[in-house]
C-alpha positions in Angstrom: -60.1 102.6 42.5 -61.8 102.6 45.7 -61.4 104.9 48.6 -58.6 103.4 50.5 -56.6 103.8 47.1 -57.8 107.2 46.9 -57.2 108.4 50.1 -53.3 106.6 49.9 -52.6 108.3 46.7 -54.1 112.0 49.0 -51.4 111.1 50.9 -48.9 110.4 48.8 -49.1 114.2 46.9 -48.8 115.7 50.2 -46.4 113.6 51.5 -44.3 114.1 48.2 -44.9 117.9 48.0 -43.6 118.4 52.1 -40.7 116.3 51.0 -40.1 118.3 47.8 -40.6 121.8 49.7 -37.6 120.6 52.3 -35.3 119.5 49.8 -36.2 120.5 45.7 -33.4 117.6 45.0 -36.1 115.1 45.6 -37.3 115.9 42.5 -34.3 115.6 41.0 -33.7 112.8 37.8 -31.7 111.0 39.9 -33.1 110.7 42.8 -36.8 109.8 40.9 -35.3 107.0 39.3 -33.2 105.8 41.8 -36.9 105.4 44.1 -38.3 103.8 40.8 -35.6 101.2 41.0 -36.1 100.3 44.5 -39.7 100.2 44.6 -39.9 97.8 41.6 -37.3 95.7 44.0 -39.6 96.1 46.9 -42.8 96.1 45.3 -42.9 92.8 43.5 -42.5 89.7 47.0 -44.6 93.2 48.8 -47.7 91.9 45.7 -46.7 88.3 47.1 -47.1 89.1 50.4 -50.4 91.0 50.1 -52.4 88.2 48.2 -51.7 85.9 51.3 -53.0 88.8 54.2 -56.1 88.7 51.7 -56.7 85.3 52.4 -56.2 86.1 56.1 -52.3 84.5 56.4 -49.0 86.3 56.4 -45.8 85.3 55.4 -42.9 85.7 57.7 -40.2 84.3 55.9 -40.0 86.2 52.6 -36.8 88.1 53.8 -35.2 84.2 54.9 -35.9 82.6 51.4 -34.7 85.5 49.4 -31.4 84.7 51.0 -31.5 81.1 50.4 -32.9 81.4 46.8 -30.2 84.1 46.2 -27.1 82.3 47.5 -28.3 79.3 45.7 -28.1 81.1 42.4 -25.4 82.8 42.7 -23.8 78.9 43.2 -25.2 78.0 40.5 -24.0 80.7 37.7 -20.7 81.0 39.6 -19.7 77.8 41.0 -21.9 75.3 38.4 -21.8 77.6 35.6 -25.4 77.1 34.8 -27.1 78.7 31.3 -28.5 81.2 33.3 -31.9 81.2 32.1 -32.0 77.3 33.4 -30.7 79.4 36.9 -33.7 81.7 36.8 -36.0 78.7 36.0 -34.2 77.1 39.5 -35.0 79.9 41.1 -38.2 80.7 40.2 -39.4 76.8 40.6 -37.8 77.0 44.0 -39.5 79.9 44.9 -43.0 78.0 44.4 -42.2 74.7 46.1 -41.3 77.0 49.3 -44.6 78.8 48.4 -46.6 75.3 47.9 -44.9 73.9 51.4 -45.9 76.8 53.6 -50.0 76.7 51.5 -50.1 72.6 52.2 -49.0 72.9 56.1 -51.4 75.4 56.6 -54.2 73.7 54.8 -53.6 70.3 55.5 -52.3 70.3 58.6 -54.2 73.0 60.5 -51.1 74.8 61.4 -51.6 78.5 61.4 -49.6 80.9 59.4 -47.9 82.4 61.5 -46.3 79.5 63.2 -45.3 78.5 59.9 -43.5 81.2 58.4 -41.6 81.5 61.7 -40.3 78.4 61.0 -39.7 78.8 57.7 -38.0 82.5 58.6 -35.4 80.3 61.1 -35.0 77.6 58.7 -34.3 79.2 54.9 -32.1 81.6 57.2 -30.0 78.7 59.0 -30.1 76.6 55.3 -28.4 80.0 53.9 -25.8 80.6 56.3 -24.9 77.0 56.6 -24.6 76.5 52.6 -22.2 79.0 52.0 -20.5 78.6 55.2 -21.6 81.7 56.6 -19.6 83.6 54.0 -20.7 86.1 51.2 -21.0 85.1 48.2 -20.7 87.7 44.9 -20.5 86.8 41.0 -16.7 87.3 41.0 -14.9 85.9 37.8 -18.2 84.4 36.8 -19.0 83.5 32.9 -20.8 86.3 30.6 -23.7 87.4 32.5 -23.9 91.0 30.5 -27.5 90.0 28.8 -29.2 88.5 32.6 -27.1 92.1 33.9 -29.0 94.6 31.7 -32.5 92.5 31.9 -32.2 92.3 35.9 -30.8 96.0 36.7 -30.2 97.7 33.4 -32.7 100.3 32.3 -35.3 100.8 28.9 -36.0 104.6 27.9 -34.2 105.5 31.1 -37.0 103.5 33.0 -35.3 100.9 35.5 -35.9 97.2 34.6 -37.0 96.6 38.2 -39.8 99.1 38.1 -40.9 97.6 35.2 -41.4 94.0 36.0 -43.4 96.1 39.4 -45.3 97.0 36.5 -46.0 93.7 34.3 -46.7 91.9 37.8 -48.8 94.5 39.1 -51.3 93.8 36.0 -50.9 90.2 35.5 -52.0 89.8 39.0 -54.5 92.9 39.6 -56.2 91.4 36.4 -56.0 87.7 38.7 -57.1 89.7 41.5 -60.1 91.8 40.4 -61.1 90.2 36.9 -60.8 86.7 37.5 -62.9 83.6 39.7 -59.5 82.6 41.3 -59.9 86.7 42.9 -63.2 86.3 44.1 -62.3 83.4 45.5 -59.5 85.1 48.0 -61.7 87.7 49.1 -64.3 85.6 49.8 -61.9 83.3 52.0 -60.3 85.7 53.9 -63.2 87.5 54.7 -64.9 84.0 56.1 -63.3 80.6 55.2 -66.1 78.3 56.7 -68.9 80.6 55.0 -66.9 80.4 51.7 -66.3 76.2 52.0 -69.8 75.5 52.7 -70.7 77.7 49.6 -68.8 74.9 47.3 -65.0 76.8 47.1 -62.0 74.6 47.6 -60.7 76.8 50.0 -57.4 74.8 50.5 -56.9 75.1 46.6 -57.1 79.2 47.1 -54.8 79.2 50.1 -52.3 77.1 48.8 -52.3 79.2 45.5 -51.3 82.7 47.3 -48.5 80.7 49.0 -47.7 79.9 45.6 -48.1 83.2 43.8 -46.4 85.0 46.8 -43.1 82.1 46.7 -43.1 82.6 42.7 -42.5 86.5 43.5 -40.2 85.9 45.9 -38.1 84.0 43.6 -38.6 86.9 40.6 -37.6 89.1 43.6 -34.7 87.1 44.7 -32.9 87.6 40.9 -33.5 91.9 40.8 -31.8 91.7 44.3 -29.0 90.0 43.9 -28.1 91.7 40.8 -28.5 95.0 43.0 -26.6 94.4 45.6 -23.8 92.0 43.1 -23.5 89.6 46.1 -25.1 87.9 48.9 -24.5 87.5 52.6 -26.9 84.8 54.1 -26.7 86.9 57.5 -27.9 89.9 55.8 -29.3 89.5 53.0 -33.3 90.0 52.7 -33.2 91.0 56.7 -36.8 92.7 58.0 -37.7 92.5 54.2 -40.7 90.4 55.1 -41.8 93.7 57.5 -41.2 95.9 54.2 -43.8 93.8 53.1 -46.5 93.7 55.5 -45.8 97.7 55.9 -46.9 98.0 52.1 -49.6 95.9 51.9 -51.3 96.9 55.2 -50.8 100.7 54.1 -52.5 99.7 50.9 -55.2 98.8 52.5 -54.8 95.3 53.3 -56.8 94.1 55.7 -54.9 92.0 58.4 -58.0 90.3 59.1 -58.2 89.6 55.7 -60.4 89.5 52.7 -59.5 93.6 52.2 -56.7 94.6 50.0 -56.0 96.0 46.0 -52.9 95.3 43.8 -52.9 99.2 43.4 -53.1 99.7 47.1 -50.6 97.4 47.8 -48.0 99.3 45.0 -49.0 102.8 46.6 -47.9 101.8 49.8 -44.7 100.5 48.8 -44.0 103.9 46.7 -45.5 105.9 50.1 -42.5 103.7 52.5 -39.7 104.6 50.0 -40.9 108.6 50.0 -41.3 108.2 53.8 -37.5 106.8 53.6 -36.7 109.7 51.5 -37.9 112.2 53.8 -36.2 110.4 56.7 -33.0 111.1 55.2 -34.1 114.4 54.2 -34.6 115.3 57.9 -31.6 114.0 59.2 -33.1 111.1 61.4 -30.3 108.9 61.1 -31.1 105.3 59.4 -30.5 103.3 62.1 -34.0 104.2 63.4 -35.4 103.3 59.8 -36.7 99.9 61.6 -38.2 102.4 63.8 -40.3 104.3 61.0 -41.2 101.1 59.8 -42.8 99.7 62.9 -44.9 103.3 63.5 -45.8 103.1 59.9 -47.3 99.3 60.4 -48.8 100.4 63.9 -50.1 103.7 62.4 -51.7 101.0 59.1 -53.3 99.0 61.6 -55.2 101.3 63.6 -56.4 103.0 60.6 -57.5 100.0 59.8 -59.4 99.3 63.0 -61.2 102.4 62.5 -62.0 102.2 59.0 -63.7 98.7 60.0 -65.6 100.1 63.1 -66.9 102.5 61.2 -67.8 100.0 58.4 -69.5 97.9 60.5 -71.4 100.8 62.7 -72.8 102.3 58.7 -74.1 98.6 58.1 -75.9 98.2 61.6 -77.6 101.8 60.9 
């Protein structure tokens, strides 16, 4: 745990106590759980997003291919009646040949990330609306679902299924993160690509592979969130998600310069955005300025940031 982590989790005891002190129901089972629950949502295509800022990219269109993945599975347990673990498979696989597209037009053709999820943002969101006809889609009279129910929302020793897949997913990739070569190999390319190529690493390979991991979590995301919300409406569905993510992983401590950035820190900032949502409601702000919050959260990240690498780079110089 470094400092960044340190410092987040401070803040996230302080935070939590003034929350706690306005209203003691924060505490409360329900409440607790019902937090656990969203943050495992939240948390997972947030991990996703926070391995590509690493590498110095961002993705743009999480929030647009969670609504395509999702309206495509719901077709295809509803409308095809597919096994659903062949659905999930779908899904997932889908997920990483989004992932793959976005890593190969950044790599091989130059473009830069941000262009590219843009595109991809307006695209998966057009490719949603138009394949159901605009219309919502929900699981209706749909075949027996009851086992892919309790695995995607149901609950395990009163511990929410979503939280923990957050959990699994947070260790399978902070052990690919900070135990592995694959790791080393992100830091090392966001924190200078051409230094990193000339030192022998296929830096396409890396880049590519965080569009992959982050379009694999997407799609694991996409199946807890439709099974949340039991129905998807390409207009809405997934909306701003993709700032969600960004929020999280630059209050984690993700560098958006890149090469910066922990699994831990990334899940700390996702659990410090639902508190700050909590306390939101707590004082009365009403949620149509949630967006709001959201934006003076990422702006608030971001200068931090700023400073933390001024100060970084005046230590070095001394």
């Amino acid at each position: 745990m470094n400092r960044k982590d340190l410092g987040l989790g401070a803040l996230l005891v302080v935070i939590g106590a003034i929350t706690a002190f306005l209203n003691p129901l924060f505490l409360s089972t329900v409440n607790l759980l019902n937090m656990a629950n969203l943050i495992g949502l939240f948390g997972i295509f947030s991990i996703g997003q926070g391995l590509i800022i690493i590498t110095a990219g961002i993705d743009l269109s999480v929030g647009a291919m969670l609504a395509l993945l999702g309206v495509v599975f719901v077709d295809l347990l509803v409308n095809y009646e597919l096994f659903w673990p062949f659905a999930v498979l779908v899904v997932l696989v889908a997920g990483l040949l989004l992932g793959a597209l976005h890593g190969v037009l950044v790599t091989r053709l130059g473009l830069q990330p941000f262009v590219v999820t843009l595109c991809g943002l307006l695209i998966y969101r057009g490719a949603a609306r138009y394949y159901t006809q605009d219309g919502t889609m929900g699981f209706g009279y749909a075949g027996d679902l009851d086992t892919l129910t309790w695995l995607a929302s149901g609950r395990s020793f009163g511990i929410p299924h979503p939280f923990l897949a957050l959990l699994v997913v947070a260790l399978v990739v902070g052990v690919l993160l900070h135990r592995s070569v694959f790791g080393r190999y992100l830091y090392a390319v966001g924190r200078n690509e051409e230094a990193a190529r000339h030192s022998g690493i296929d830096t396409r390979a890396v880049v590519v592979g965080a569009y992959l991991l982050g379009g694999l979590l997407a799609g694991l995301s996409t199946v807890l969130l439709v099974f949340y919300t039991s129905s998807v409406s390409p207009s809405s569905f997934g909306n701003f998600y993709e700032l969600y993510a960004i929020a999280a992983a630059v209050l984690g401590g993700c560098s958006l310069r890149g090469g910066e950035g922990s699994v831990l820190g990334i899940v700390l900032g996702t659990v410090l955005l639902q508190i700050l949502q909590n306390l939101v409601n707590i004082l009365g702000i009403p949620s149509s300025l949630n967006f709001a919050v959201m934006g003076s959260v990422i702006l608030l990240g971001v200068l931090a940031d700023q400073q933390f690498g001024r100060r970084k780079a005046a230590l070095a110089g001394a």
